[in-house]
mmCIF file of the N, C-alpha and C atoms, coordinates in Angstrom:
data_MODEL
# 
_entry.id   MODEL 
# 
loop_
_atom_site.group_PDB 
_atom_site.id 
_atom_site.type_symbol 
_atom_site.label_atom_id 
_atom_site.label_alt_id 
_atom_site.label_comp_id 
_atom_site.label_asym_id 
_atom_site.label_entity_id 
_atom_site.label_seq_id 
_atom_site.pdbx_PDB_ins_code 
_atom_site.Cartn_x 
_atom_site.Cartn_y 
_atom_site.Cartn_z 
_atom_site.occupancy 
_atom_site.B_iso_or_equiv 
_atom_site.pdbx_formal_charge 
_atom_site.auth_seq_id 
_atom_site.auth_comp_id 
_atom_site.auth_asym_id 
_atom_site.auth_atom_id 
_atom_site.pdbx_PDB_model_num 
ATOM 1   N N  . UNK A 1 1  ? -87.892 -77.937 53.204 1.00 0.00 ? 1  UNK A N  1 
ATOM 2   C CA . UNK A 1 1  ? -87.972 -76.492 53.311 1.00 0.00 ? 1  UNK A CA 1 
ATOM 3   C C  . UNK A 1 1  ? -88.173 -76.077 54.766 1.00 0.00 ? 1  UNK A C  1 
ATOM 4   N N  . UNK A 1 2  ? -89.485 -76.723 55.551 1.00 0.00 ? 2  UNK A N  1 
ATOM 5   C CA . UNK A 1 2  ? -89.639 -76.502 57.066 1.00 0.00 ? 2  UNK A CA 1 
ATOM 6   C C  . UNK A 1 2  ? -88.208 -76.781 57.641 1.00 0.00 ? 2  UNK A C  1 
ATOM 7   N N  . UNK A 1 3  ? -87.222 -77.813 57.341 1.00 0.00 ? 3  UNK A N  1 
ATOM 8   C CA . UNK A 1 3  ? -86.439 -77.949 58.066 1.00 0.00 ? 3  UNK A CA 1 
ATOM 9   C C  . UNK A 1 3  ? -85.401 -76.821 58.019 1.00 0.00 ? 3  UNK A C  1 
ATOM 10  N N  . UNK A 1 4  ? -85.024 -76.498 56.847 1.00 0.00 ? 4  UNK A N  1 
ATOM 11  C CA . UNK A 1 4  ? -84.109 -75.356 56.713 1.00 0.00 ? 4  UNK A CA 1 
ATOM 12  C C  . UNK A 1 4  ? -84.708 -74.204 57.082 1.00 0.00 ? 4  UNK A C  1 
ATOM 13  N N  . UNK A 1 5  ? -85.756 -73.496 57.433 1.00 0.00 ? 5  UNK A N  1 
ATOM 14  C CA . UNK A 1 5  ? -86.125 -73.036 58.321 1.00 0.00 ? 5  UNK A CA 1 
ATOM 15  C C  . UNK A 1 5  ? -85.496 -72.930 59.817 1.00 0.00 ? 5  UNK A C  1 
ATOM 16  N N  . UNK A 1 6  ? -86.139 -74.062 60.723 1.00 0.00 ? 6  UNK A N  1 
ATOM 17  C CA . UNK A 1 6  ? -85.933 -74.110 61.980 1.00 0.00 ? 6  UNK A CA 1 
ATOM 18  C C  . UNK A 1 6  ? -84.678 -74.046 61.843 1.00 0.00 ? 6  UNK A C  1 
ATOM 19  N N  . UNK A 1 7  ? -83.711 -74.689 60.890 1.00 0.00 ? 7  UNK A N  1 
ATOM 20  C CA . UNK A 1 7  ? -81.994 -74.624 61.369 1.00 0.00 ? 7  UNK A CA 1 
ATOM 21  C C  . UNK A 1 7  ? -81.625 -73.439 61.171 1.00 0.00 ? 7  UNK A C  1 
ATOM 22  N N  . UNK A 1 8  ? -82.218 -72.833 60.107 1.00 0.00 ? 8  UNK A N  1 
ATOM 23  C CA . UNK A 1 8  ? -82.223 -71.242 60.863 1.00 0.00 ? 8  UNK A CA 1 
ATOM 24  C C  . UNK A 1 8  ? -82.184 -70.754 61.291 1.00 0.00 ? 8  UNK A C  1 
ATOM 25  N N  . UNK A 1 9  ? -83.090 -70.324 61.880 1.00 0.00 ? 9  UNK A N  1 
ATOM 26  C CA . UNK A 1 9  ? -83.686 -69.756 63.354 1.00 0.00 ? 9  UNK A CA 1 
ATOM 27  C C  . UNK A 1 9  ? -83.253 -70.456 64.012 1.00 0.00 ? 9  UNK A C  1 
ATOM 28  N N  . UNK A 1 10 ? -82.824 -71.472 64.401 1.00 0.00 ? 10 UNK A N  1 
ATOM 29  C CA . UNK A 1 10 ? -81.990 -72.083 65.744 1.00 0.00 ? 10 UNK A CA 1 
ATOM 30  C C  . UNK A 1 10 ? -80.139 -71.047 65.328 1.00 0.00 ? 10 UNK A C  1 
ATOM 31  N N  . UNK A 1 11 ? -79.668 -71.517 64.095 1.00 0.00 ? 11 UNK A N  1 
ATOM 32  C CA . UNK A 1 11 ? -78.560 -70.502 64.356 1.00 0.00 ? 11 UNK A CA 1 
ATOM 33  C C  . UNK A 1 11 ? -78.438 -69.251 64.282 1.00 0.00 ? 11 UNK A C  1 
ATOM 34  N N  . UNK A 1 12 ? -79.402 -68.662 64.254 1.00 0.00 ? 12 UNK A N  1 
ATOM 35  C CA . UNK A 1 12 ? -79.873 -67.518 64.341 1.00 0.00 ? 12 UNK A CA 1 
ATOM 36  C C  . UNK A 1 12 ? -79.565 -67.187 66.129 1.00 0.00 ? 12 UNK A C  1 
ATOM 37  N N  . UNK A 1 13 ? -80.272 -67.489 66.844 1.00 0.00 ? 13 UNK A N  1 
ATOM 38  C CA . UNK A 1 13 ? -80.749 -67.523 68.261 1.00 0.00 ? 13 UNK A CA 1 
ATOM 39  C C  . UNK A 1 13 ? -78.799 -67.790 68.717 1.00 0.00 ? 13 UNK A C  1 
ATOM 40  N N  . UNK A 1 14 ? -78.396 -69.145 68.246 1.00 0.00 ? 14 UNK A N  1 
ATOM 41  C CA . UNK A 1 14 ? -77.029 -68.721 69.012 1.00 0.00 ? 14 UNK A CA 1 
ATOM 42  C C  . UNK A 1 14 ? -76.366 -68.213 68.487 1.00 0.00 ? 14 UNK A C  1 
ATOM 43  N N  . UNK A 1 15 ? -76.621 -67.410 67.503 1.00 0.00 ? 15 UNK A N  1 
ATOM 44  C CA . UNK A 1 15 ? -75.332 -66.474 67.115 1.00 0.00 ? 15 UNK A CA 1 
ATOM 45  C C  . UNK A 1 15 ? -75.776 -64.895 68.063 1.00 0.00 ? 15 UNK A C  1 
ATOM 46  N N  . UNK A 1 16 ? -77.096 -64.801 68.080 1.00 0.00 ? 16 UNK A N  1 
ATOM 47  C CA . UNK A 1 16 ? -77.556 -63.967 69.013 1.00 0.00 ? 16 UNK A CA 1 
ATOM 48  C C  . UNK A 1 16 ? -76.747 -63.715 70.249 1.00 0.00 ? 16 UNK A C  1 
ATOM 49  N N  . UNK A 1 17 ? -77.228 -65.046 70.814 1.00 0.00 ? 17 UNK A N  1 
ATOM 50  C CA . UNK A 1 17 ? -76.294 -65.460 72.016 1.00 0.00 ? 17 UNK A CA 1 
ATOM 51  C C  . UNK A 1 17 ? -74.717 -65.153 72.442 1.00 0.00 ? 17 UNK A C  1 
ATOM 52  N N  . UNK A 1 18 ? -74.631 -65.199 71.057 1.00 0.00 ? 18 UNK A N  1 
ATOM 53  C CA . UNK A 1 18 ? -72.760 -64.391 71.598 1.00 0.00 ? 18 UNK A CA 1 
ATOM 54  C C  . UNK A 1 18 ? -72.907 -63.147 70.908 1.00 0.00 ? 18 UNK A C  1 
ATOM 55  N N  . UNK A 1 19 ? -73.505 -62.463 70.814 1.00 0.00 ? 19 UNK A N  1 
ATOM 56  C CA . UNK A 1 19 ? -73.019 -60.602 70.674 1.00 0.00 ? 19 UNK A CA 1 
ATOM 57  C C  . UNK A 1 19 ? -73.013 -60.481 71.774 1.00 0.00 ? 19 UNK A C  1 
ATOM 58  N N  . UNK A 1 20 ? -72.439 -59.139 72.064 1.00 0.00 ? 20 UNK A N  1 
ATOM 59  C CA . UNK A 1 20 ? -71.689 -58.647 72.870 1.00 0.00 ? 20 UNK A CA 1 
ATOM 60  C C  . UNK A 1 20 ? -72.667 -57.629 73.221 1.00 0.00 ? 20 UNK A C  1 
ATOM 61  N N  . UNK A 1 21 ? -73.900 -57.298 73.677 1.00 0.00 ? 21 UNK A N  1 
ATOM 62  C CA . UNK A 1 21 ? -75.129 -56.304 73.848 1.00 0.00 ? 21 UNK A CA 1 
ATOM 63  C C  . UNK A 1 21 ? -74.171 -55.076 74.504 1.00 0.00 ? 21 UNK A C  1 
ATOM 64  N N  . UNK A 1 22 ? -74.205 -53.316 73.702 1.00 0.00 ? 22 UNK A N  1 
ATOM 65  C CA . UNK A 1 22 ? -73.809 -52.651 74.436 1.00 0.00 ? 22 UNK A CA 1 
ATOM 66  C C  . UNK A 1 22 ? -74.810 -51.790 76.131 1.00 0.00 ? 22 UNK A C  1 
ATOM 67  N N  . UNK A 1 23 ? -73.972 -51.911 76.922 1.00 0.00 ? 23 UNK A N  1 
ATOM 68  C CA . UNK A 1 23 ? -74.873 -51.523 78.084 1.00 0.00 ? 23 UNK A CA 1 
ATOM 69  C C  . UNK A 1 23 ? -75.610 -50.551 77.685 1.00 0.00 ? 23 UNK A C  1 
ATOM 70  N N  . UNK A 1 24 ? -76.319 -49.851 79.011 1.00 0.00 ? 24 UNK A N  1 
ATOM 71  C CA . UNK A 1 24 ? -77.187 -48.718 78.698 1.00 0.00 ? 24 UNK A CA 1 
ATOM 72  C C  . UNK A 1 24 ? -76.645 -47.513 78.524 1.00 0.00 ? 24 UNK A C  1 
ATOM 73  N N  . UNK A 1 25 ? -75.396 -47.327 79.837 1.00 0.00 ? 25 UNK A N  1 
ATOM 74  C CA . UNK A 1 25 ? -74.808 -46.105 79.858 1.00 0.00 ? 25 UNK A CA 1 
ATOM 75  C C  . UNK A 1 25 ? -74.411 -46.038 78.088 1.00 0.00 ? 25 UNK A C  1 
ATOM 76  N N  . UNK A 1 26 ? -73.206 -47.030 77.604 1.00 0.00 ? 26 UNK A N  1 
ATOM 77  C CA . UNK A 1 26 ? -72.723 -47.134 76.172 1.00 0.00 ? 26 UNK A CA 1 
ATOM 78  C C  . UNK A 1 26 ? -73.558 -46.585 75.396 1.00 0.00 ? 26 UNK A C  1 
ATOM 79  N N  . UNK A 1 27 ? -74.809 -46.989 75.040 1.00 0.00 ? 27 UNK A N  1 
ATOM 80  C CA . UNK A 1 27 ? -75.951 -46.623 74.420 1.00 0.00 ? 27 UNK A CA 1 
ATOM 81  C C  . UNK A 1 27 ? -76.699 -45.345 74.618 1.00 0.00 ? 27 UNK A C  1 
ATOM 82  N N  . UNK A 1 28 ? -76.299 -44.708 76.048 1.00 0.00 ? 28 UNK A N  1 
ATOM 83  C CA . UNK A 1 28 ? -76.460 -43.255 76.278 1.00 0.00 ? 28 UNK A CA 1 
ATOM 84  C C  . UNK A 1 28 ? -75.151 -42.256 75.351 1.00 0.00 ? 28 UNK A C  1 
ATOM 85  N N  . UNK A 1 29 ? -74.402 -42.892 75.732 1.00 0.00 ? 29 UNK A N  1 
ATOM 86  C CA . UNK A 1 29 ? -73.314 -42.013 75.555 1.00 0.00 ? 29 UNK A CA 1 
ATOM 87  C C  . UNK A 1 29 ? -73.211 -41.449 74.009 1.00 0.00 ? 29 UNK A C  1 
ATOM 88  N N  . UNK A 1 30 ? -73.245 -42.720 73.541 1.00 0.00 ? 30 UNK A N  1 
ATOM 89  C CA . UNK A 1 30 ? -73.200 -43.071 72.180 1.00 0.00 ? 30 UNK A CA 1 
ATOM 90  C C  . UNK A 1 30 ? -74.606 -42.116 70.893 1.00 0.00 ? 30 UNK A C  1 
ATOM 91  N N  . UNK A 1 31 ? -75.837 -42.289 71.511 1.00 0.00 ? 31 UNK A N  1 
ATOM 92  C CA . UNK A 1 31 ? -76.824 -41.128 71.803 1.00 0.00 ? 31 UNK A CA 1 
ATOM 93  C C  . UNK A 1 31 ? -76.352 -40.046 71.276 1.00 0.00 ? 31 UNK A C  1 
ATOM 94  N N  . UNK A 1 32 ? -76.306 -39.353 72.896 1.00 0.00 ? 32 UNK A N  1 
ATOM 95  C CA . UNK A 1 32 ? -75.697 -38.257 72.681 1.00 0.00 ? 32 UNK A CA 1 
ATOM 96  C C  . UNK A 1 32 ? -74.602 -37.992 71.716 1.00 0.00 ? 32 UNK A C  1 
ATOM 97  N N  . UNK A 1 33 ? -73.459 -38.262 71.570 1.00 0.00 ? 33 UNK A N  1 
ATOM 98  C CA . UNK A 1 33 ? -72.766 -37.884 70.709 1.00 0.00 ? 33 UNK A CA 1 
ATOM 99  C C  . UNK A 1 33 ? -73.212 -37.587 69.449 1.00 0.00 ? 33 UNK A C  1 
ATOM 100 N N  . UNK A 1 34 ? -74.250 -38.766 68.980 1.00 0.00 ? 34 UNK A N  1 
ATOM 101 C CA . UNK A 1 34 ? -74.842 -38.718 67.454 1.00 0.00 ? 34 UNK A CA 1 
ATOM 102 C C  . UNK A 1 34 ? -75.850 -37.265 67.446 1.00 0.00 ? 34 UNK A C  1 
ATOM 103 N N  . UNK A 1 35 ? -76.294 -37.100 68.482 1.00 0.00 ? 35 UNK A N  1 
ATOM 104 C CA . UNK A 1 35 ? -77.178 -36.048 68.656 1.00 0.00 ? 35 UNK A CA 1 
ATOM 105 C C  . UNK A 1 35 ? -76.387 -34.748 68.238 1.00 0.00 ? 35 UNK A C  1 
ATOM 106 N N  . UNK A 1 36 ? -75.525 -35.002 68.938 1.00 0.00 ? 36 UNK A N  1 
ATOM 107 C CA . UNK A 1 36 ? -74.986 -33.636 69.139 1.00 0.00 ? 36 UNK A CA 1 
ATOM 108 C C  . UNK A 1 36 ? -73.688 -33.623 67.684 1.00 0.00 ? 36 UNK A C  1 
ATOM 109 N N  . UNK A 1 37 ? -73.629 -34.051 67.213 1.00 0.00 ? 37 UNK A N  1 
ATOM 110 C CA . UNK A 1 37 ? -72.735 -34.137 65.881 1.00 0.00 ? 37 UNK A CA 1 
ATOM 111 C C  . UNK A 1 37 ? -73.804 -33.770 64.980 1.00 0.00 ? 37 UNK A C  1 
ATOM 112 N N  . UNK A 1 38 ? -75.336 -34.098 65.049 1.00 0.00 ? 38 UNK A N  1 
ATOM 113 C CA . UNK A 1 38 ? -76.028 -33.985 64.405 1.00 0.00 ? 38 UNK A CA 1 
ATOM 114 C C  . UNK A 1 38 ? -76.483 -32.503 64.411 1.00 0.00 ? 38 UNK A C  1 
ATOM 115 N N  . UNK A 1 39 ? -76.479 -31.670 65.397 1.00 0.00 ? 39 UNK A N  1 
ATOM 116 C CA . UNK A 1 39 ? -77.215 -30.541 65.598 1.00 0.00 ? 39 UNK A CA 1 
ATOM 117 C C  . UNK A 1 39 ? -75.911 -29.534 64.984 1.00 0.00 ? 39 UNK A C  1 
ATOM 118 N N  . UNK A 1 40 ? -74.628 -30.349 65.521 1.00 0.00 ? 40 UNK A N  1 
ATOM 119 C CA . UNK A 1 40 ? -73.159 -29.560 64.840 1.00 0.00 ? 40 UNK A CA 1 
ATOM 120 C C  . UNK A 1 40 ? -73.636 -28.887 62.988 1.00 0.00 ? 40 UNK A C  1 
ATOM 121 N N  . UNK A 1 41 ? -73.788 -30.251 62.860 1.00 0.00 ? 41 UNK A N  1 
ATOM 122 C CA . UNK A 1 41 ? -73.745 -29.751 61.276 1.00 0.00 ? 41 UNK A CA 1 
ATOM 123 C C  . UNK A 1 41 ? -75.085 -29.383 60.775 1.00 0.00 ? 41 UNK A C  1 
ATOM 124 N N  . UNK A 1 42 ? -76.353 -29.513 61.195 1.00 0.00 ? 42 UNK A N  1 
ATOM 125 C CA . UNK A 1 42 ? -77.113 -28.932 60.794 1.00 0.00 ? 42 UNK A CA 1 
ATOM 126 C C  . UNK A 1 42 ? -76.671 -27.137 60.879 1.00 0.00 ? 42 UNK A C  1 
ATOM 127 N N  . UNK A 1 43 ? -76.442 -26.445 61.945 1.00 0.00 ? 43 UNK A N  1 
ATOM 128 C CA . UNK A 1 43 ? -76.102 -25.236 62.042 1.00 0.00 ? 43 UNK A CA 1 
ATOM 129 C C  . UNK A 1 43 ? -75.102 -24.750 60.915 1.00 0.00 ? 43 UNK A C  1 
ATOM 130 N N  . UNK A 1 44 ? -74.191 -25.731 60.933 1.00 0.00 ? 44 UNK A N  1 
ATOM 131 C CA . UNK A 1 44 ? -73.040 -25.371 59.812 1.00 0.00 ? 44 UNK A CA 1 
ATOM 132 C C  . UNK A 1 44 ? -73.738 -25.489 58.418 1.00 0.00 ? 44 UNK A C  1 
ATOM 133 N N  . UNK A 1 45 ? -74.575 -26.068 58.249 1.00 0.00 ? 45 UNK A N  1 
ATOM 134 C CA . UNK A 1 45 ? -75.215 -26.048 57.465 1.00 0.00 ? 45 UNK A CA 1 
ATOM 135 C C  . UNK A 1 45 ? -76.179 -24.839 56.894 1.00 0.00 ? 45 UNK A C  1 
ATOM 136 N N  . UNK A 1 46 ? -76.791 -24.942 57.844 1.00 0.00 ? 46 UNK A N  1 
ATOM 137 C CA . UNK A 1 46 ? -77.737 -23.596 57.934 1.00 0.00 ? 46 UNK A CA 1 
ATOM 138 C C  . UNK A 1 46 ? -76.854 -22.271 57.318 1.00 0.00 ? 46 UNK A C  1 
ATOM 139 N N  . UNK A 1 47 ? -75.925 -22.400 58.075 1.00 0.00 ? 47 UNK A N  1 
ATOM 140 C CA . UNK A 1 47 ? -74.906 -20.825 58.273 1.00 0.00 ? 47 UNK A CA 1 
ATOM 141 C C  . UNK A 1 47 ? -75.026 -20.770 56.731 1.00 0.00 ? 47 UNK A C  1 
ATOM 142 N N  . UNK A 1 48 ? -73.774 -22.151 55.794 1.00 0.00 ? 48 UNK A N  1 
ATOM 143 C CA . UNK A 1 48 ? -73.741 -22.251 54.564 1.00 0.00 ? 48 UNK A CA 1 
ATOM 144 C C  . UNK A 1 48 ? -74.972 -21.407 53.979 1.00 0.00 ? 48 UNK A C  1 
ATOM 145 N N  . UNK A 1 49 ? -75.759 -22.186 54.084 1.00 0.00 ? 49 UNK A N  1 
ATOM 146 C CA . UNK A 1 49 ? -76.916 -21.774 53.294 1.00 0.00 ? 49 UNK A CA 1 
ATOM 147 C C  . UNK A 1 49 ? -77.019 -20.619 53.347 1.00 0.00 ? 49 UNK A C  1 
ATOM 148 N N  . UNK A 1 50 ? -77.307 -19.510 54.500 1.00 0.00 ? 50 UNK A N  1 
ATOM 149 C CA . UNK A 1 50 ? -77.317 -18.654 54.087 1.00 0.00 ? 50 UNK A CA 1 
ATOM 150 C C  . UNK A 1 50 ? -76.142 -17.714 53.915 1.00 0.00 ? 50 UNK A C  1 
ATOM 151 N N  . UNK A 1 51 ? -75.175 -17.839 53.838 1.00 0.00 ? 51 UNK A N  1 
ATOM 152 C CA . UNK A 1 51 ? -73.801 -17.300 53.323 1.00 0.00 ? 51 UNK A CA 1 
ATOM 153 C C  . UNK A 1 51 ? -74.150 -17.359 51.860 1.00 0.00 ? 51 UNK A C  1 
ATOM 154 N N  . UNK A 1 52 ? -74.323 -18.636 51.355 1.00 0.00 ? 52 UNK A N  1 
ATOM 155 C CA . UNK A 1 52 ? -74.403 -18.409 49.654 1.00 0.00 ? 52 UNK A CA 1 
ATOM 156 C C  . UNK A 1 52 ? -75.549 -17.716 49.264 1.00 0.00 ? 52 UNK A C  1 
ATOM 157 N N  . UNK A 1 53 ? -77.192 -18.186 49.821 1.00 0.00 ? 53 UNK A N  1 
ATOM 158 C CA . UNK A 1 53 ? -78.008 -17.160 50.082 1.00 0.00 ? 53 UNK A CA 1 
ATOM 159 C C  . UNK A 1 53 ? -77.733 -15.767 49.680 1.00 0.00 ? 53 UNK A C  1 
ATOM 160 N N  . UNK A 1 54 ? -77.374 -15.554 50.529 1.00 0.00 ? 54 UNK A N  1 
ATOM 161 C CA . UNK A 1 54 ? -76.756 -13.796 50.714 1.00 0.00 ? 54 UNK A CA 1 
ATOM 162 C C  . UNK A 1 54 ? -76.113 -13.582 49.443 1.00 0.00 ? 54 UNK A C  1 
ATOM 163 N N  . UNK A 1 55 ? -74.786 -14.193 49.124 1.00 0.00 ? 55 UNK A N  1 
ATOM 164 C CA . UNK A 1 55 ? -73.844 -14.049 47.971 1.00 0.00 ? 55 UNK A CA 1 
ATOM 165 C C  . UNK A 1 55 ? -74.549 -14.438 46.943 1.00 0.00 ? 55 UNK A C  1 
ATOM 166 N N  . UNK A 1 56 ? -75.631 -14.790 46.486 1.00 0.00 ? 56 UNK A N  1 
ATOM 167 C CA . UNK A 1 56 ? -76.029 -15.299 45.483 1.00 0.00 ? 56 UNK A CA 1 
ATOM 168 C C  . UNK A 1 56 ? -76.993 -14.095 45.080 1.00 0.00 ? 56 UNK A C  1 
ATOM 169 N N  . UNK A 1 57 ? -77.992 -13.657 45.972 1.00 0.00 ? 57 UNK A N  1 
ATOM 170 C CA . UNK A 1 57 ? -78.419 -12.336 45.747 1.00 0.00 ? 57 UNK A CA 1 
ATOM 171 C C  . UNK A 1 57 ? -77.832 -11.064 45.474 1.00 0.00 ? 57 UNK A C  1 
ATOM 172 N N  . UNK A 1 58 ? -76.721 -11.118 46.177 1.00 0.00 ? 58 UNK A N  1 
ATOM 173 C CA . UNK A 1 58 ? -75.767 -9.338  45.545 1.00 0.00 ? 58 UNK A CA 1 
ATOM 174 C C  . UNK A 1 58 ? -75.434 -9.912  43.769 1.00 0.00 ? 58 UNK A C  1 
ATOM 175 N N  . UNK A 1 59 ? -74.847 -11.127 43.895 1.00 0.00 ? 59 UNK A N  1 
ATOM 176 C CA . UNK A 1 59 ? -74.601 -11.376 42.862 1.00 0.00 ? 59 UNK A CA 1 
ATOM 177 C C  . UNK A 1 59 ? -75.740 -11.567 41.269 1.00 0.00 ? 59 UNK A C  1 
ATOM 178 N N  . UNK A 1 60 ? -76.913 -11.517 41.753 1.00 0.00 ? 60 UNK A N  1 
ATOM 179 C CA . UNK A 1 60 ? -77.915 -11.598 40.705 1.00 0.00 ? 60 UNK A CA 1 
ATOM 180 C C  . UNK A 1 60 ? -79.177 -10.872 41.239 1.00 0.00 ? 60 UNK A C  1 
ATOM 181 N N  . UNK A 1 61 ? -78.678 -10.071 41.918 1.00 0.00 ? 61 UNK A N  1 
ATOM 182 C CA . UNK A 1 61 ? -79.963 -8.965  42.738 1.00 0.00 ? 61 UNK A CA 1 
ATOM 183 C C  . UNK A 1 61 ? -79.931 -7.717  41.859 1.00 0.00 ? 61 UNK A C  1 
# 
């Protein structure tokens, strides 16, 4: 059992070894975008909401 362990974690470590780590800028960039896709649709969201909001009250107001 200990042994299948360590052979584990040893191929573990070199499979590590070959990813491809994205830089920092990449990891900025990449960031941002999610950020900002994220704030996209929250608003669109929001709007939704209250569009039906609204229409849902004339309609049962």
């Amino acid at each position: 059992m200990f042994k299948r362990l360590v052979k584990f974690i040893k191929e573990v470590r070199n499979e590590l070894k070959r990813v491809s780590w994205p830089s920092r800028d990449e990891i900025r960039g990449s960031t941002t975008v999610v950020i900002g896709i994220v704030l996209v649709l929250a608003v669109f969201i929001g709007l939704v909401d209250r569009a039906l909001t609204f229409v849902i009250s004339i309609v049962f107001g």
